[in-house]
C-alpha positions in Angstrom: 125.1 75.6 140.0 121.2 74.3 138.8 118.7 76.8 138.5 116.4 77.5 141.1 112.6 76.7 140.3 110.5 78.8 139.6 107.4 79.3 141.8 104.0 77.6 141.1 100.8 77.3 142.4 100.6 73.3 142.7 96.8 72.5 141.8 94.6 69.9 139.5 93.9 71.1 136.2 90.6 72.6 135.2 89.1 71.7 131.7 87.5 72.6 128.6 85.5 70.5 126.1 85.8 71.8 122.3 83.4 71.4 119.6 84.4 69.5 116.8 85.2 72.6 114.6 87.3 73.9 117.4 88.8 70.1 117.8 89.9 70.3 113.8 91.7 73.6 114.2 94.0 72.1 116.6 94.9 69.0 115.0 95.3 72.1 112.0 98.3 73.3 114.0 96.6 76.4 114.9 96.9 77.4 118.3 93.5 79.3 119.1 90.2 78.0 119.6 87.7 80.8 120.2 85.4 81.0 122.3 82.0 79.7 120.5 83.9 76.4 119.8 84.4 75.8 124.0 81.2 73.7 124.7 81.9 72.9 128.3 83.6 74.5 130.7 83.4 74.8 134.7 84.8 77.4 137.0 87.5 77.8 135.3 89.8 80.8 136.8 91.1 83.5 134.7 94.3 82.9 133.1 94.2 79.3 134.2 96.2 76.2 132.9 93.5 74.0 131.3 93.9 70.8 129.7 91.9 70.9 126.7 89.7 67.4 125.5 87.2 67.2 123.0 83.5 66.1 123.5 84.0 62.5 124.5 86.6 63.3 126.9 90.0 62.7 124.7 92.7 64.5 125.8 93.9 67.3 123.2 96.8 69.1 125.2 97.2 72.0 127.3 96.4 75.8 126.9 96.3 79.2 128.3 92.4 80.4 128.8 91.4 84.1 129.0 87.8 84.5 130.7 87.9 87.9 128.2 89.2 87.1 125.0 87.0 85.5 122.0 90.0 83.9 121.7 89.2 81.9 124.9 92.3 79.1 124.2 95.5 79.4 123.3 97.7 76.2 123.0 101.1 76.1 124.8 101.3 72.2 124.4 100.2 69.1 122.9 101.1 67.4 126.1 100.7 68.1 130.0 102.2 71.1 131.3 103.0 70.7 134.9 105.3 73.4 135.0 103.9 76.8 133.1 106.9 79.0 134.7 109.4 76.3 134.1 107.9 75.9 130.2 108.3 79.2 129.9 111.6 79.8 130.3 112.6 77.1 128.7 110.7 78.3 125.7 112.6 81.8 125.9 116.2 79.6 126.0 114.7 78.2 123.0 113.7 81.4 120.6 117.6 82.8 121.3 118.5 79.6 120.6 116.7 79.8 117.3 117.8 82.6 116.0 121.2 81.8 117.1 121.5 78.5 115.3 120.0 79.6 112.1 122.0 83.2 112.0 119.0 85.4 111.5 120.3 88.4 113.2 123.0 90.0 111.0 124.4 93.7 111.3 122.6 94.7 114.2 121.9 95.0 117.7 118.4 95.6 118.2 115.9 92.2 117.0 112.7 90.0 118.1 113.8 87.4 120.6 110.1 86.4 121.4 107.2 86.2 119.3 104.4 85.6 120.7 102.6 82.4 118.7 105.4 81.8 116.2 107.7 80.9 119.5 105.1 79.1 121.1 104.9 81.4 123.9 101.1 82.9 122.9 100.6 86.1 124.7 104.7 87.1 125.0 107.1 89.8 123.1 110.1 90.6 123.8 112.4 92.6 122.1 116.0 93.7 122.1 117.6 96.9 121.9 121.1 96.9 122.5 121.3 96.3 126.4 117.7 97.1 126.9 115.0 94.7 126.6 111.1 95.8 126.1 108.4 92.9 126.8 104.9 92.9 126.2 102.1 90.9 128.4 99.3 90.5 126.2 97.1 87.7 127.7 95.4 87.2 131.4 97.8 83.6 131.8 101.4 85.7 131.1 100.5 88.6 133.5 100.2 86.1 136.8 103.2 86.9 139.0 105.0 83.2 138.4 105.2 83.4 135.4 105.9 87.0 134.9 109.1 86.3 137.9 110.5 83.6 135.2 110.2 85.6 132.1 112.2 88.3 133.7 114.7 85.7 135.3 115.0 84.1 132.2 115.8 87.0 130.4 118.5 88.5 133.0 120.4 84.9 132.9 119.8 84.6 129.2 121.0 87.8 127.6 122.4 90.0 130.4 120.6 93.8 129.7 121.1 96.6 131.4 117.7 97.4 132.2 114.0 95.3 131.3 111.3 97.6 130.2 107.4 96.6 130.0 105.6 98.4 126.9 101.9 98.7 128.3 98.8 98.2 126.0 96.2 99.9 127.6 93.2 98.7 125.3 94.8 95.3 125.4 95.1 94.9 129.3 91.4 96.4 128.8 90.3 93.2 126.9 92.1 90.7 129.2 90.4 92.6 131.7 93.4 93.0 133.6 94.2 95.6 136.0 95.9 99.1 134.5 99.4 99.2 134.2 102.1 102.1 133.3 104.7 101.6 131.2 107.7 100.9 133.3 111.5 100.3 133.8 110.4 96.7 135.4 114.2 95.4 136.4 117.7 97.0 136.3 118.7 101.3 136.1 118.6 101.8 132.1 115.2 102.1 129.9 117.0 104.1 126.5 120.3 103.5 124.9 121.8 103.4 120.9 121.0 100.4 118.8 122.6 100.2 114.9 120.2 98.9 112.4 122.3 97.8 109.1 125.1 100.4 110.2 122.3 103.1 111.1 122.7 104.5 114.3 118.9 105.4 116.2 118.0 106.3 119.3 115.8 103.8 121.9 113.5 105.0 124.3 111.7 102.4 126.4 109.1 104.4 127.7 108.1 106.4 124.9 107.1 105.6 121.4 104.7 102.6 119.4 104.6 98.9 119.8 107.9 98.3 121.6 109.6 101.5 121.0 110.3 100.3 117.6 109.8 98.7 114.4 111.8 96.1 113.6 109.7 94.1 111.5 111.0 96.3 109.0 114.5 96.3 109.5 115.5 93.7 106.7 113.4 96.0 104.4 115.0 99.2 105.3 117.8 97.7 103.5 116.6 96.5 101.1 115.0 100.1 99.9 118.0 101.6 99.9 119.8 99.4 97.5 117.6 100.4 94.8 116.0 103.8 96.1 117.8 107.2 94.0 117.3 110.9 93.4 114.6 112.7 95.0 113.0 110.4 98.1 110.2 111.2 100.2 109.6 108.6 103.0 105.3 109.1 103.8 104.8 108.2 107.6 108.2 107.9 108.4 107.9 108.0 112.3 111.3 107.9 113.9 112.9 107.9 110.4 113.5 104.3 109.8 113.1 103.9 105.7 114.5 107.5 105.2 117.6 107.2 106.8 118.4 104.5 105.4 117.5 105.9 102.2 119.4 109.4 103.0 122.7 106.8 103.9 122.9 104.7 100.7 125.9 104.3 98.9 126.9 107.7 97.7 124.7 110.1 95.6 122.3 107.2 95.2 119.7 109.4 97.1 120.2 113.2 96.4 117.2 114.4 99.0 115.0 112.8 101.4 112.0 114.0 103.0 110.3 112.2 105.8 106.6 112.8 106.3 104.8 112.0 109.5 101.2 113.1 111.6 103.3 112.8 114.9 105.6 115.7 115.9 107.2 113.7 118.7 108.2 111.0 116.0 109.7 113.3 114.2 111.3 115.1 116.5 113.2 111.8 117.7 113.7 111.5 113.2 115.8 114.5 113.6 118.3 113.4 116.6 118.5 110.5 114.7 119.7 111.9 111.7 122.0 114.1 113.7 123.4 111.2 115.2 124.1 110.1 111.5 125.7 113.1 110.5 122.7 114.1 108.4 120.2 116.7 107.9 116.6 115.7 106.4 113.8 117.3 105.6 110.7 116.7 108.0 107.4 117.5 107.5 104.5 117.1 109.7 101.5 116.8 107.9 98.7 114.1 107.6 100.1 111.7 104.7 96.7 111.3 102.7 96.4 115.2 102.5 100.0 116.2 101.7 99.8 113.5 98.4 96.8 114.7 97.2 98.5 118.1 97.2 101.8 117.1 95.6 100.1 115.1 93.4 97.8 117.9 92.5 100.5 120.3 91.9 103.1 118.1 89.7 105.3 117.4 91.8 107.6 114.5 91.1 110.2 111.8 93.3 112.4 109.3 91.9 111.5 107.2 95.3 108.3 107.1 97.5 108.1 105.1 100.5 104.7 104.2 101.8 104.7 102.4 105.3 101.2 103.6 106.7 99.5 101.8 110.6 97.4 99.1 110.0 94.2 100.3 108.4 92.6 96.3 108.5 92.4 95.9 112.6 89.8 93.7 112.0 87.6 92.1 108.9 84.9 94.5 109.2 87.7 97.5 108.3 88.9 95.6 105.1 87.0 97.3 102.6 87.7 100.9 103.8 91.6 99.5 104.3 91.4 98.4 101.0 90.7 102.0 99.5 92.9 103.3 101.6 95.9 101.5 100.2 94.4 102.2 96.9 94.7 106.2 97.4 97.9 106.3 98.8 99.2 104.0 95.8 97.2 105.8 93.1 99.2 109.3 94.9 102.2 108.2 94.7 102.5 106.6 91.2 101.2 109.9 90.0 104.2 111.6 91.7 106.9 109.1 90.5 109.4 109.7 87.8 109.9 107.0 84.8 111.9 104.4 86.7 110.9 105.2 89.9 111.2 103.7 92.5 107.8 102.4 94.7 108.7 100.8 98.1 104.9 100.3 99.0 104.0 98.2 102.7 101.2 96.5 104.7 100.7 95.4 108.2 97.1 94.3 108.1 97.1 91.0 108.5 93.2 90.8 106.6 94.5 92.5 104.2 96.0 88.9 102.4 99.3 89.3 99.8 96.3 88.8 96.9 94.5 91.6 98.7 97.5 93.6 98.1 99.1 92.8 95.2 95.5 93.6 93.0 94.9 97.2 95.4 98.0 98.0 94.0 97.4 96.7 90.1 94.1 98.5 90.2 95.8 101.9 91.7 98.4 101.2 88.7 95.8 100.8 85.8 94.1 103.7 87.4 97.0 105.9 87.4 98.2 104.8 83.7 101.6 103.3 85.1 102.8 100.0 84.4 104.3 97.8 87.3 107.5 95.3 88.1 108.2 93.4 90.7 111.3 93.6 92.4 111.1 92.6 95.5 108.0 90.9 97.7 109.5 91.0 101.7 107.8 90.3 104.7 108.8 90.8 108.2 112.8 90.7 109.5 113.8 87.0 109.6 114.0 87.1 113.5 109.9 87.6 113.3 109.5 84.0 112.6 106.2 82.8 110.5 104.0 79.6 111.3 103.4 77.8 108.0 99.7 76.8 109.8 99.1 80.2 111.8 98.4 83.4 108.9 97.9 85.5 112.1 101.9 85.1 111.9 102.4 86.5 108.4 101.3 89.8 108.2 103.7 92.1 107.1 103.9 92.5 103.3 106.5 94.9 101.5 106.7 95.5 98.0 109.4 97.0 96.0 108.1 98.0 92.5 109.8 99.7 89.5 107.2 102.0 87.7 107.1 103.1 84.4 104.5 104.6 82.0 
C-alpha cells in the first residue's frame, strides 16, 4: 500500500538575499548562515521554507529560517524543496538506512538515529532506547504541526517503538521563541524501559534525566575504558553510572573498586539501580567534583584509574578561557592522585574547546603536576553520531585515554 502524504501548507516561497560572506559558507558546505550575513529579507514567517539567493538574485537552495536564532538559516537543500514533510521523512528513512548499511551500531540497543546537521535534518534528534524513542525539536521550522505529524509517522513505520517521548529544552524553545512545552509521552503507552550498552544493563527513563535521558555519545568510549582501566577506579561526574559500570564489569579483577562521584543525587540514585541490575554494588558519592579532588589530592590519596567526563564548561567562545582552566584543574587533580601506570580516561564536550585546545590543557596540567603522558587512545563521539568533514559544530566530543607515569 503507498504512503499517504503528509500534510502541507501549499504556498510560494519567501526569500532571503545573503551577503557574500554568508554566500561562501554555503558553497563551504556549511549549513548555517547567521543572521548579519541575511541582507534582504521581507515578511518572512517564522519557521518558513525560504529559498535562499545571493545578492544578484542566483538561486543558492533552500533553508529553514528562525525569526530568533542568530543562526537565522539553516540549509536543508541545495535544490527546491516543495515538500518539507515529505523531505523529512525521507531524510529519517535515510539516517537508519545509514547506520544500517555501514554497521555502526554493534552490541547494543540504545543509539542516535537522527542527528541533527550531520543527517541533514538541522534542528532534529532522535534517539533510541530499546522500544522507546526520545526526540528533540530544536528550531521554530521542526516544531510546525506538518512536519512534527511526519517525524512521528515516520518513526512509528520506521522502527516500530512502543512509546515516542519528546525531551523539552526549555531555554532552547526560549530562543526559538516558541511556545513552552513539557516533557511528554507524545505517541504510544511506554516512556521507560531497559536498554544494554556493550552487555551493560541501564535503566531509561524518558521523562526524567539530561539531553535525551542519556549519553550515548559516549557509549563506544565506555568500552573502551574498561579495556585498559585496573585497581582502584573512581569515575568523577559519573551521572547515571555510565564509565563506572563499565569499569566495575571488566573482565575479572581488572578493576578491584569503583567509586562514582556526581553533584546530582537523583543521578546517582538511578547509578545505584543500575548497578543492582548488574549484580553490583559501587560506591557513590555525592559531592561537587572540583572540591572532592582538591581534597583527595590534598590528603594522598591514590587510584590506579580516574575518569573525568565533566558538562560542557565552553557553551560559547566567551567561556573558553575559564573552560580552559577548568579542564586544567581537574587534570592537574587527578594526575596527582594517579598511581605509576595509571590509567587517565580524561573527556570534552565543548565544542570551542578544539582537540589542540585540549590536548595542550592537558600537557600543561601534566608538566605542572611533574607526570609524563602517552597516548593511548584519542575517541570522539559513538560512530552512530555521525561528523561533517565541513561542519566542526559536528565534532565535538573529545576523549582521551592516557597512560601516566612520573
Amino acid at each position: 500500500m503507498p504512503k499517504k502524504p503528509f500534510p502541507s501548507a501549499k504556498h510560494a516561497e519567501p526569500s532571503v538575499k545573503l551577503s557574500a560572506r554568508g554566500v561562501a559558507r554555503l558553497q563551504g558546505r556549511h549549513p548555517w548562515v547567521y543572521r548579519s550575513d541575511v541582507v534582504e529579507e521581507k515578511d518572512v514567517p517564522p519557521g518558513a521554507v525560504v529559498r535562499v539567493l545571493d545578492a544578484r538574485g542566483k538561486f543558492l537552495g533552500t533553508a529553514l529560517y528562525s525569526s530568533s536564532s542568530q543562526i537565522a538559516i539553516r540549509m536543508i537543500s541545495h535544490g527546491s524543496v516543495p515538500d518539507l514533510p515529505a523531505l523529512v521523512a525521507e531524510r529519517i528513512r535515510a539516517a537508519i538506512a545509514y547506520r544500517k548499511e555501514n554497521d555502526l551500531v554493534r552490541t547494543t540497543d540504545a543509539y542516535r538515529v537522527v542527528f541533527s546537521e550531520a543527517d541533514f535534518l538541522p534542528g532534529l534528534i532522535v534517539d533510541c532506547y530499546n522500544d522507546v524513542l526520545s526526540l528533540q525539536i530544536l528550531t521554530q521550522a521542526m516544531d510546525g504541526a506538518p512536519v512534527r505529524g511526519a517525524i512521528v509517522q515516520t518513526l512509528k513505520e520506521e522502527l516500530q517503538p512502543a512509546g515516542v517521548v519528546e525531551r523539552v529544552e526549555p531555554r532552547i524553545r526560549e530562543l526559538e521563541q516558541l511556545p513552552p512545552l513539557p516533557t511528554a509521552l507524545l505517541w504510544g503507552e511506554k516512556s521507560s524501559t531497559e536498554v544494554r550498552m556493550n552487555g551493560v544493563r541501564f535503566y531509561y527513563d524518558g521523562l526524567e534525566g539530561q539531553k535525551t535521558g542519556a549519553f550515548l555519545d559516549q557509549r563506544e568510549n565506555y568500552a573502551a575504558a574498561a579495556q585498559y582501566a585496573h585497581g582502584e577506579a573512581l569515575d568523577a561526574f559519573c551521572y547515571q553510572g555510565g564509565f563506572a559500570l563499565h569499569l566495575a564489569l571488566a573482565p575479572a579483577g581488572k578493576c578491584s573498586t569503583v567509586t562514582g562521584v556526581d553533584s546530582s543525587r537523583p543521578a546517582l540514585e538511578m547509578a545505584e539501580k543500575n548497578a543492582l541490575l548488574n549484580g553490583r554494588e559501587l560506591e557513590w558519592i555525592e559531592a561537587n567534583a572540583f572540591d572532592l579532588l582538591r581534597e583527595y589530592s590534598a590528603s594522598n590519596r591514590r587510584y590506579d584509574t580516574i575518569v573525568l567526563d565533566p558538562p560542557a564548561f565552553a557553551k560559547t567562545k566567551r567561556d573558553l578561557d575559564k573552560a580552559l582552566g577548568g579542564y586544567k584543574e581537574l587534570n592537574l587533580r587527578a594526575m596527582k592522585m594517579l598511581r605509576p601506570g595509571g590509567i587517565l580516561v580524561t573527556c570534552s564536550c565543548s565544542f570551542h574547546v578544539s582537540p589542540s585546545d585540549f590536548l595542550k590543557v592537558v600537557a600543561d596540567a601534566a608538566q605542572d603536576a611533574h607526570k609524563s603522558l602517552r597516548i593511548i587512545e584519542h575517541r570522539g563521539a559513538s560512530k552512530d553520531h555521525p561528523i561533517l568533514l565541513n561542519v566542526p559544530e559536528t565534532s565535538y566530543l573529545q576523549c582521551l585515554i592516557l597512560s601516566v607515569s612520573n
